[in-house]
C-alpha positions as CSV (number, residue, x, y, z in Angstrom):
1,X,0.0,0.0,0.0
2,X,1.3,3.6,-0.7
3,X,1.2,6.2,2.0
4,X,1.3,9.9,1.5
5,X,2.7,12.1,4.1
6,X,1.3,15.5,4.2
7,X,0.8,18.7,6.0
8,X,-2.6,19.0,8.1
9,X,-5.7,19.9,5.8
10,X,-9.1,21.1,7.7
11,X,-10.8,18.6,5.5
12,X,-8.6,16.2,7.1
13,X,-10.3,16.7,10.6
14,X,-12.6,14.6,10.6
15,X,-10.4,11.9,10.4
16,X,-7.6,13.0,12.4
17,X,-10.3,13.2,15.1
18,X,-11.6,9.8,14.3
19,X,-7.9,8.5,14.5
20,X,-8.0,9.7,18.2
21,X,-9.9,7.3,19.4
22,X,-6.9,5.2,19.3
23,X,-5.0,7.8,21.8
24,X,-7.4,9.4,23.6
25,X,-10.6,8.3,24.2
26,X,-13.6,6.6,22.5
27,X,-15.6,9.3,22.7
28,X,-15.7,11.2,19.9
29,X,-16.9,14.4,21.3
30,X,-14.5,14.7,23.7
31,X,-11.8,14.0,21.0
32,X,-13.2,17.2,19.1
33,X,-13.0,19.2,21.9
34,X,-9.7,17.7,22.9
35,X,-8.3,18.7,19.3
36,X,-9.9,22.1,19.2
37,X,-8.1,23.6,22.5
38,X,-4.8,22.0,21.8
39,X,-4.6,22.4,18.6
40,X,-7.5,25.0,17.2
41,X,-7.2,27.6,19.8
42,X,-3.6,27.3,21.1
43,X,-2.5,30.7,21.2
44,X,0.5,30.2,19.5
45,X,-0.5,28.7,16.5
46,X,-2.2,30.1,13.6
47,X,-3.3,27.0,12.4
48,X,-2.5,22.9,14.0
49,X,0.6,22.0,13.7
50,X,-0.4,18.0,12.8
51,X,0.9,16.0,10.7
52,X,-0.8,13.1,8.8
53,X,-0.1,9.6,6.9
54,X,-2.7,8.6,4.4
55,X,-3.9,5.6,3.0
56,X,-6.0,6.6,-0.4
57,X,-6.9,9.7,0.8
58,X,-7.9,8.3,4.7
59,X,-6.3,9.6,7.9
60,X,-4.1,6.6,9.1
61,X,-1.4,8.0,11.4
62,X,-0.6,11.5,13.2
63,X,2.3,13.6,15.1
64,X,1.0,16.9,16.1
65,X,3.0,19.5,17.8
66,X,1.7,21.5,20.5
67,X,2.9,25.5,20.0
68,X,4.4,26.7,22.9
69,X,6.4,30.0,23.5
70,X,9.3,30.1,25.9
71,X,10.8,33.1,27.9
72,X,14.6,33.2,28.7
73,X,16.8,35.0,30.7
74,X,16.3,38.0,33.4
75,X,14.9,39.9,30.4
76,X,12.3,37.6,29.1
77,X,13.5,37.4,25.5
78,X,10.8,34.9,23.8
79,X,11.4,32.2,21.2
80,X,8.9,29.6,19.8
81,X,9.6,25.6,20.7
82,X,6.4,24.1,19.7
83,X,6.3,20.6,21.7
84,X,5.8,17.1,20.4
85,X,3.0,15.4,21.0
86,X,0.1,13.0,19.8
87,X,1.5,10.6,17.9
88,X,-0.9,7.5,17.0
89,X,-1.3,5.3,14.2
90,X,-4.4,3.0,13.2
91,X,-3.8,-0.5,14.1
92,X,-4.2,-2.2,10.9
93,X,-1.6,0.1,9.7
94,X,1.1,-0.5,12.4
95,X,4.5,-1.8,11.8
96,X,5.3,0.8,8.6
97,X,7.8,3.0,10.0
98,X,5.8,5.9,10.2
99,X,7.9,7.4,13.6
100,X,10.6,8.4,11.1
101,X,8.9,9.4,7.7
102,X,6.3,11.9,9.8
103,X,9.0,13.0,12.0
104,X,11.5,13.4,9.1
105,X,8.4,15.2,6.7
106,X,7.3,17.4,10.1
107,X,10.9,18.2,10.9
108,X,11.5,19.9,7.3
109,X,8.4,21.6,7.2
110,X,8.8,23.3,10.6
111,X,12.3,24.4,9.7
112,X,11.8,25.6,6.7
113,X,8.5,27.7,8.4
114,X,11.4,29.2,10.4
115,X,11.5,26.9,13.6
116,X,14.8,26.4,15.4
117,X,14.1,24.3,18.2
118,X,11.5,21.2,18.8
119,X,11.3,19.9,22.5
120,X,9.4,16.6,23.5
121,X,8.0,16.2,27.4
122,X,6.6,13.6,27.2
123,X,7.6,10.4,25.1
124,X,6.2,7.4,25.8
125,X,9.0,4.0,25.8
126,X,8.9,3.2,22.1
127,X,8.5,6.9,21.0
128,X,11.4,7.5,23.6
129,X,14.1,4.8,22.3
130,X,12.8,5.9,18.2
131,X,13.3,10.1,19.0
132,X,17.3,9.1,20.5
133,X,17.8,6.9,17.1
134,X,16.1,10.0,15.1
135,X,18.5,12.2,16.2
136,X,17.0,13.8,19.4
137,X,19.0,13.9,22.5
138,X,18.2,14.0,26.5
139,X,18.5,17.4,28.0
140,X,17.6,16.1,31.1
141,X,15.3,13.9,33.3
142,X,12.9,15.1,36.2
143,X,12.5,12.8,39.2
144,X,8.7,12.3,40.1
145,X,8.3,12.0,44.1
146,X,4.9,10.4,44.9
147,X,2.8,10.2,48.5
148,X,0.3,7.3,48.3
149,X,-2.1,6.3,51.0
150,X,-1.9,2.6,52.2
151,X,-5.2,1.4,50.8
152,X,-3.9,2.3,47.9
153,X,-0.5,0.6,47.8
154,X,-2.7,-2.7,48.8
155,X,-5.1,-2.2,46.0
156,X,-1.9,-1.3,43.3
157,X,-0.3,-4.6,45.1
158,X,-3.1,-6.5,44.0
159,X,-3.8,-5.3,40.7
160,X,0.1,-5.9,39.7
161,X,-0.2,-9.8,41.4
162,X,-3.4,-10.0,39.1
163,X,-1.4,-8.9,35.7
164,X,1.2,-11.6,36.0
165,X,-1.5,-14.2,36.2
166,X,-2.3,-16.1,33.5
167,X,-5.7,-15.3,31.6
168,X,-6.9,-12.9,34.8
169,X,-4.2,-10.1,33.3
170,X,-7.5,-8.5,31.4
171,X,-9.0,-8.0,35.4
172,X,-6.0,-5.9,36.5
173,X,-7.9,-2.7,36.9
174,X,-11.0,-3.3,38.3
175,X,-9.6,-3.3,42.1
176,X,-8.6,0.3,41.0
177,X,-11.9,0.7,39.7
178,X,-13.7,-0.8,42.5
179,X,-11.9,0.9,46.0
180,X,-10.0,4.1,44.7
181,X,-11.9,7.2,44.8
182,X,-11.9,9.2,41.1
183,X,-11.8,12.6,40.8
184,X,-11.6,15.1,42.9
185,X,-14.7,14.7,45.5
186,X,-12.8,12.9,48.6
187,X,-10.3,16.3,48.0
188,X,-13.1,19.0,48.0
189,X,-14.8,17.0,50.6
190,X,-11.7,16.5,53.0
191,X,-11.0,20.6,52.1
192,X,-15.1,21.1,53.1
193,X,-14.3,19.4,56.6
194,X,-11.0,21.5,57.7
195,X,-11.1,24.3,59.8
196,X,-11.9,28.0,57.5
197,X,-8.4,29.2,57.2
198,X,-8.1,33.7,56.0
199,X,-4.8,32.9,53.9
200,X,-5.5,29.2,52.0
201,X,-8.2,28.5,50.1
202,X,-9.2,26.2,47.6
203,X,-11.1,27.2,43.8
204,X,-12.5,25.5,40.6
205,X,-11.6,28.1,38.5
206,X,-8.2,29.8,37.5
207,X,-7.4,33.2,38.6
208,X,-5.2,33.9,35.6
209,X,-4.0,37.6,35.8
210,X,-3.5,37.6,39.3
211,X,-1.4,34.0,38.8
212,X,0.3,35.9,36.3
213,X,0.8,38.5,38.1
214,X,2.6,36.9,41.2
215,X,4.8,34.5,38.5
216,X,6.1,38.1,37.0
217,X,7.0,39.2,40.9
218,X,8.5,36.1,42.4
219,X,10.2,33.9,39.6
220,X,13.7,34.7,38.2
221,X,13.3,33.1,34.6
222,X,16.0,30.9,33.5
223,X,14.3,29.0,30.8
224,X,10.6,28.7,31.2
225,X,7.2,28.5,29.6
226,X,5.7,32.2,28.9
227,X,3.3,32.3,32.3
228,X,1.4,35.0,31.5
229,X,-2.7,35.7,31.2
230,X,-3.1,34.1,28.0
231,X,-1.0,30.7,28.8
232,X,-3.2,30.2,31.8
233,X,-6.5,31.0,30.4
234,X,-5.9,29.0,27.6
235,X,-3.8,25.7,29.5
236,X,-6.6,25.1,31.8
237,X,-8.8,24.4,29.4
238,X,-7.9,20.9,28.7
239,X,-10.8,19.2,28.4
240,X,-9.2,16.0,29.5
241,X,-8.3,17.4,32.8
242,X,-9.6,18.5,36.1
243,X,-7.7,20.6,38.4
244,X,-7.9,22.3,42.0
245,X,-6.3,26.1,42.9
246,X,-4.9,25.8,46.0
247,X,-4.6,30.1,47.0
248,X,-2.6,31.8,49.5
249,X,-3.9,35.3,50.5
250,X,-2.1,37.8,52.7
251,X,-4.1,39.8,51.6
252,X,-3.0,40.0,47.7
253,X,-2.2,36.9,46.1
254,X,1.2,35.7,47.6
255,X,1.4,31.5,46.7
256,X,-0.5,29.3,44.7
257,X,-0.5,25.1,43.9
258,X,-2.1,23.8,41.1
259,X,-3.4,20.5,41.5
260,X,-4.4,17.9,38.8
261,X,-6.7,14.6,38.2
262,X,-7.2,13.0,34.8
263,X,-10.5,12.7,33.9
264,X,-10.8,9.6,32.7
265,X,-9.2,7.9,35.5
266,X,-10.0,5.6,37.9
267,X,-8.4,6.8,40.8
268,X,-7.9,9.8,43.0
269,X,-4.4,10.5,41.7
270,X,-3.7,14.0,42.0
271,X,-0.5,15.7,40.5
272,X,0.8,19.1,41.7
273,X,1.4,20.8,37.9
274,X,1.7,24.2,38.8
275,X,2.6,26.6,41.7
276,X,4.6,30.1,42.6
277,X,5.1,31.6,45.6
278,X,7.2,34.9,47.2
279,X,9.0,32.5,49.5
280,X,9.8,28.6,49.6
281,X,8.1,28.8,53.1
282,X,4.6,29.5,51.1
283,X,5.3,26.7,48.6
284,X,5.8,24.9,51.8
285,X,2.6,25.9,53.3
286,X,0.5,25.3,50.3
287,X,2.0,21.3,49.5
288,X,1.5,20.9,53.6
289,X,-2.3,22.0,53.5
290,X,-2.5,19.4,50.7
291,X,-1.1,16.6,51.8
292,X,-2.6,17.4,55.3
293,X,-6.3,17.6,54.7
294,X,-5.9,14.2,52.5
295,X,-8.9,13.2,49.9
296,X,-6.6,11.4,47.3
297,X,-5.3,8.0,46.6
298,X,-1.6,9.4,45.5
299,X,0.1,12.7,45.6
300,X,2.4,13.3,43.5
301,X,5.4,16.4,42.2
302,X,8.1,17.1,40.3
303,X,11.6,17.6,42.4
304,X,13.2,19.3,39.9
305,X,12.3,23.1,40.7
306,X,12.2,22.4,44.4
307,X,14.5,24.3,47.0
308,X,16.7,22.4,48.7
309,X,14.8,22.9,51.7
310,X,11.4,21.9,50.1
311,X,13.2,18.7,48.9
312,X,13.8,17.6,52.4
313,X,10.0,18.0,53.7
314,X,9.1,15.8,50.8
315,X,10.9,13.1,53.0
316,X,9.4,14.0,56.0
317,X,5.5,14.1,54.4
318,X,6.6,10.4,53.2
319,X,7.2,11.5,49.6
320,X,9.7,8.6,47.7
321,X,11.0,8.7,44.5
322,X,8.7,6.8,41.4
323,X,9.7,4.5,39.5
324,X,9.2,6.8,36.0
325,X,11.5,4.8,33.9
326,X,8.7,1.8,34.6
327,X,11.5,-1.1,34.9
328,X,12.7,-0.3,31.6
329,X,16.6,0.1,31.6
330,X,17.0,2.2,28.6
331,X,14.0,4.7,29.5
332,X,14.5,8.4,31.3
333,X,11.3,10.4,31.2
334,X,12.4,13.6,30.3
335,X,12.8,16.7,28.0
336,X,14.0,16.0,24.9
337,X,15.4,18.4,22.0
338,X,16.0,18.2,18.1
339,X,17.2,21.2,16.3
340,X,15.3,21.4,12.4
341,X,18.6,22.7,10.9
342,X,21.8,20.8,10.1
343,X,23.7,21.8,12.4
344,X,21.7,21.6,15.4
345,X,21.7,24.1,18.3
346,X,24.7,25.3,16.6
347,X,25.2,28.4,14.1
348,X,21.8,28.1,12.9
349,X,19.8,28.6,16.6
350,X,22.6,30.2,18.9
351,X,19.4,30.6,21.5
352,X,19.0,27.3,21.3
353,X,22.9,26.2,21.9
354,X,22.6,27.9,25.0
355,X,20.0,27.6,26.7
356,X,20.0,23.6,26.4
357,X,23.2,23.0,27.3
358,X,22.0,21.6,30.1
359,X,19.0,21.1,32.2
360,X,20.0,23.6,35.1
361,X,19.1,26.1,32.8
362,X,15.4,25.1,33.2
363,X,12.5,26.1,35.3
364,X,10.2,23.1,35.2
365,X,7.0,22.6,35.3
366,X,4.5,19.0,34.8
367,X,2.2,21.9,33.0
368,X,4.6,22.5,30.6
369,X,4.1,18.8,29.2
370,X,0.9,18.1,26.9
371,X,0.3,14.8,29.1
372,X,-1.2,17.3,32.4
């Protein structure tokens, strides 16, 4: 069979939506909506950024990139990375190579559209090992430090004993189904229950101008995503997430934690995504009032823009480190980087030399990957 590779068409999205259900969900409406704010109205982007492998004219594989514009440096200079993400191919039409001729079609495109720098947040195993073959290279990994509650590491026991069993490996999940708590209803409930508090509370809904605000007065940029207004109005949209806006009020905005649940999970599993604060004793504050008041199955947050100091009181909460490389020797969840020109990060992106030299450089955050 011959494949075309090709740029993204919208008379195309109807099947690149379709083609979702093989990535996101079977529901088709939430795969529209899904498409349209990551792709349709990222403020970034002018039009998606997706590219497609055909079969006789049908939709039968995608790799999108996410646009995403970066601030470095004390003066905020901003250059455009857009982010890989969303890559999926039918089943019937597995096995074809497509990793490499969508990647190599996308990567010419993009540079020849003017684009320096691709990153990548969030690779899954085989896309991981296929980007390091293509050319891409580890800037660094982030260590993930999880709290879970004891029901829950019973329940995860049990679900893992049931996967190595013959025949009963389909049942895995349903003790996670059946005695986790989903969403975010123990949390609000547990947060319902404490005692009224005038500096911390807890909100639905972003506050984006004041989050912006506080991000532009407390954070020295090294190399981070553009925080501003529009980022956060837009980011929070994801229809395929829930999240929680942990405040802290003194009386203007002084701290905030931004707490996440997929959802279409199965469990409580809550992921801090998001936070700034004037002082690492507020930051402190906010992840103790979390972990305190309780409602989730597992807590979890990235180490890698912690103070030192923070870092230890993830030991004392009873924080570990998680197993993110999911027993797989040759896998380091991470950021990883692909100049579009020949010679990469080099003469052709002189930003980009720099400023991923090496992962110090970076201000992380789990928002900043498409997968929160």
């Amino acid at each position: 069979m011959n494949y075309e590779i090709a740029r993204y068409r919208p008379e195309l999205r109807p099947g690149v939506v379709a083609l979702l259900r093989h990535l996101v969900s079977r529901d088709d409406d939430l795969n529209d909506a899904y498409f349209n704010w990551k792709h349709e109205a990222n403020p970034y982007t002018r039009e998606p950024l997706v590219y497609v492998a055909l079969a006789d004219g049908v939709v039968v594989g995608m790799r999108a990139f996410q646009g995403a514009r970066w601030q470095i440096g004390a003066d905020r200079m901003e250059v455009f990375w857009p982010c890989a993400c969303d890559f999926v191919v039918a089943p019937e039409h597995r096995g074809n190579k497509f990793f490499r001729s969508i990647m190599d079609f996308a990567i010419a495109d993009l540079a020849e559209m003017g684009t320096g720098t691709l990153l990548n947040w969030s690779a899954s195993p085989v896309t991981y090992g296929a980007s390091l073959r293509a050319g891409w290279r580890l800037v660094g990994a982030y260590d993930v430090y999880a709290r879970q509650t004891v029901r829950t590491r019973h329940v995860r026991r049990l679900s893992n004993r049931i996967r190595r069993l013959p025949l009963a490996w389909r049942f895995a999940d349903v003790p996670v189904s059946l005695f986790l708590r989903p969403g975010f209803d123990a949390l609000d409930a547990a947060w319902a229950r404490s005692t009224t508090s005038v500096t911390l509370s807890i909100e639905k809904l972003p506050r984006p101008e004041e989050m912006a605000d506080l991000v532009c007065r407390t954070t020295t940029v090294r190399v981070a995503h553009a925080r501003d207004a529009i980022y956060f109005r837009w980011r929070f949209g994801n229809p395929l997430s829930e999240y929680r806006f942990v405040l802290y009020r003194a009386p203007e905005l002084q701290g905030f934690l931004v707490l996440r649940v997929a959802r279409l999970g199965d469990s409580a599993d809550v992921s801090v995504v998001e936070w700034a604060a004037a002082t690492p004793a507020i930051f402190e504050s906010l992840l103790a009032s979390v972990v305190e008041r309780g409602g989730y199955d597992r807590l979890s947050v990235w180490s890698s823009a912690l103070e030192s100091g923070s870092m230890a009181r993830l030991g004392e909460w009873g924080f570990t480190p998680d197993d993110g490389a999911r027993g797989l020797r040759d896998y380091r969840p991470g950021l990883l980087a692909k100049g579009t020109r020949e010679v990469e990060f080099g003469i052709a992106d002189p930003v980009a030399a720099a400023q991923l030299a090496g992962f110090d450089c970076w201000d992380l955050r789990p928002l900043y990957s498409d997968f929160y």
